[in-house]
C-alpha positions in Angstrom: 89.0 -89.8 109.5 85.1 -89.5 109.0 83.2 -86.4 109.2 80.7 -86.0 111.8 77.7 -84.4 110.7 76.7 -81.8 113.5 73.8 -79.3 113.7 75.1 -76.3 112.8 78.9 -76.7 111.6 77.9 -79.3 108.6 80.8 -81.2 107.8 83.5 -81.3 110.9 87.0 -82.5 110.8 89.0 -82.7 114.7 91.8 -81.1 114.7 95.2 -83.1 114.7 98.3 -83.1 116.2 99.8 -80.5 114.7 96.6 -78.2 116.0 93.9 -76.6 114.3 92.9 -77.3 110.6 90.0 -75.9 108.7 87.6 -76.6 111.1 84.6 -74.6 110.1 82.7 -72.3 112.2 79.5 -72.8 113.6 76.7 -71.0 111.3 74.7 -68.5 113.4 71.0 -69.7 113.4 68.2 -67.8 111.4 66.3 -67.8 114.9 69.0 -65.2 116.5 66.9 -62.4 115.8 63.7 -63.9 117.1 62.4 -62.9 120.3 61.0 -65.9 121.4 62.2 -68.5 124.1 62.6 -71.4 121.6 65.2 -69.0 119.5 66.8 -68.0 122.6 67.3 -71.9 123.3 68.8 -72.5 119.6 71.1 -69.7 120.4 72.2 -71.4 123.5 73.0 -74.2 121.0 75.2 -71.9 119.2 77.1 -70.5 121.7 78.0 -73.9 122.8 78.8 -75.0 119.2 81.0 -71.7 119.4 82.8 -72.6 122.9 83.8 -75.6 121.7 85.1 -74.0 117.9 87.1 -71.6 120.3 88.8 -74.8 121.9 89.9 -76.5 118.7 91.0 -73.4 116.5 91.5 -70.4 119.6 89.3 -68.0 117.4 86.8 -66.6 120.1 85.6 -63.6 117.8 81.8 -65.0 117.2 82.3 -66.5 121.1 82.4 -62.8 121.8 80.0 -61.2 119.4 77.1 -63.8 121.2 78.2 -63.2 124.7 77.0 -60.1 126.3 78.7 -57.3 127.6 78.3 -58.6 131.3 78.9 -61.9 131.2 81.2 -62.5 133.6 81.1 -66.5 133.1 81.7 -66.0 129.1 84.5 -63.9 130.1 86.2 -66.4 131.9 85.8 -69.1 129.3 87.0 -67.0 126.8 89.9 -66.1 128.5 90.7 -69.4 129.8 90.5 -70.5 126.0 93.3 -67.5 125.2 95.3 -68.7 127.4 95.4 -71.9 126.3 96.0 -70.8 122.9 98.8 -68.4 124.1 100.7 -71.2 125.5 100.7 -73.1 122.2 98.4 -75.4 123.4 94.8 -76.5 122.0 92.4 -79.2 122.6 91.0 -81.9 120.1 87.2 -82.2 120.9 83.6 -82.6 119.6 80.9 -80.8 119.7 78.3 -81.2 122.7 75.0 -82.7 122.3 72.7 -80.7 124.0 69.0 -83.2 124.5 67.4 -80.7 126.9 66.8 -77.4 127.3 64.3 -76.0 129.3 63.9 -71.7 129.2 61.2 -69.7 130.9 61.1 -65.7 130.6 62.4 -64.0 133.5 61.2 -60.8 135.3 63.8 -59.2 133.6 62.5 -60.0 130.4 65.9 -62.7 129.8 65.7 -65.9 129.2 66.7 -68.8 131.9 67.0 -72.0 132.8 68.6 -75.7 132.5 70.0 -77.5 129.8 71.9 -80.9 130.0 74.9 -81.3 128.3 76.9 -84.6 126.6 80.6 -83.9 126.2 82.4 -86.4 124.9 86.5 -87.8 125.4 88.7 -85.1 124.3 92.3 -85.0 123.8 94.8 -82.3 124.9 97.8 -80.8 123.4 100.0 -78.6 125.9 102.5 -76.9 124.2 102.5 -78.5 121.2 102.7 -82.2 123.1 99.9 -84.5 123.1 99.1 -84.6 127.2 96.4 -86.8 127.5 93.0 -87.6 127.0 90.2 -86.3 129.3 86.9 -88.6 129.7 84.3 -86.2 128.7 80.9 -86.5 131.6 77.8 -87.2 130.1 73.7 -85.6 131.7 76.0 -82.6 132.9 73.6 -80.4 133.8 74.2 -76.0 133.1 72.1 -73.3 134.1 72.0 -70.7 130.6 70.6 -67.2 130.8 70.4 -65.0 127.7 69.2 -61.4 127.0 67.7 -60.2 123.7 69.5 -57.3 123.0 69.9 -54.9 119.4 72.0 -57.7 117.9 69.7 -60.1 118.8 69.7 -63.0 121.9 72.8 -62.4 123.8 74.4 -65.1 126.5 74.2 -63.0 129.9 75.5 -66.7 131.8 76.4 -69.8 131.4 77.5 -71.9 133.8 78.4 -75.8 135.2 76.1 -77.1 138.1 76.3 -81.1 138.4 76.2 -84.2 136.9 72.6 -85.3 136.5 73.3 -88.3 138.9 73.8 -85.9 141.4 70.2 -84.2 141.1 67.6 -84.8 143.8 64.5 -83.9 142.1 63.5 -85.5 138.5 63.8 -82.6 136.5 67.0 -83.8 133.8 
């Protein structure tokens, strides 16, 4: 099996049939502490490169540490991913490309906005038994809100919306 080179995990193997193998975590960016919008977008990036390390290998530590207290939305995700793990299951998947993100400052003083997401096919394992492939859904489109808190940009949402298709104005 090749490597696939992706932007923050370097060197990436999938995991296999027998589950999770030294699949490397996702380096935090240098931008994390930087309280500006394009770091709060890397971070996005991040978190996502995270959610989808918490699939393959059930380790949803660093998910946590980036997710803020009151994200209800990273909450569920992460315990979704427990429970998938908890049932000896896991899932064999890439990481997302993420082309777009757009993020304006809110009254709040967070971070919001869209960002389209890539996934590609991804295979599941449900209790140790190979149960399918999924066709992963290209120009999904998310809405992302982060907060820069004391350890830096947090993710206060994140959440599904549509497929791009399904947008009526031309914004991606």
């Amino acid at each position: 099996m090749e490597p696939q080179e992706t932007r923050s995990q370097g060197a990436y193997e999938k995991p296999g049939e027998q589950g999770p193998e030294d699949i490397p975590q996702p380096e935090e960016p240098a931008e994390v502490h930087e309280q500006t919008i394009a770091a709060a977008e890397e971070v996005l990036r991040y978190w996502m490169d995270l959610y989808v390390y918490a699939r393959n290998t059930g380790d949803v530590v660093a998910l946590e540490d980036r997710s803020h207290e009151d994200c209800a939305s990273c909450d569920a995700h992460i315990d979704r991913i427990s429970e998938v793990f908890d049932s000896g299951s896991w899932f064999v998947q890439e990481p997302y490309e993420i082309p777009y993100v757009e993020f304006t400052e809110l009254d709040t003083g967070a971070v919001g906005g869209l960002f389209m997401l890539n996934e590609t096919d991804f295979d599941v394992y449900w209790q140790g038994e190979f149960d399918g492939t999924n066709e992963g859904t290209l120009e999904q489109i998310w809405t992302g809100h982060l907060d820069f808190t004391d350890e830096g940009w947090q993710v206060l949402s994140v959440r599904y919306e549509m497929p791009a298709a399904e947008r009526e104005d031309e914004t991606p």
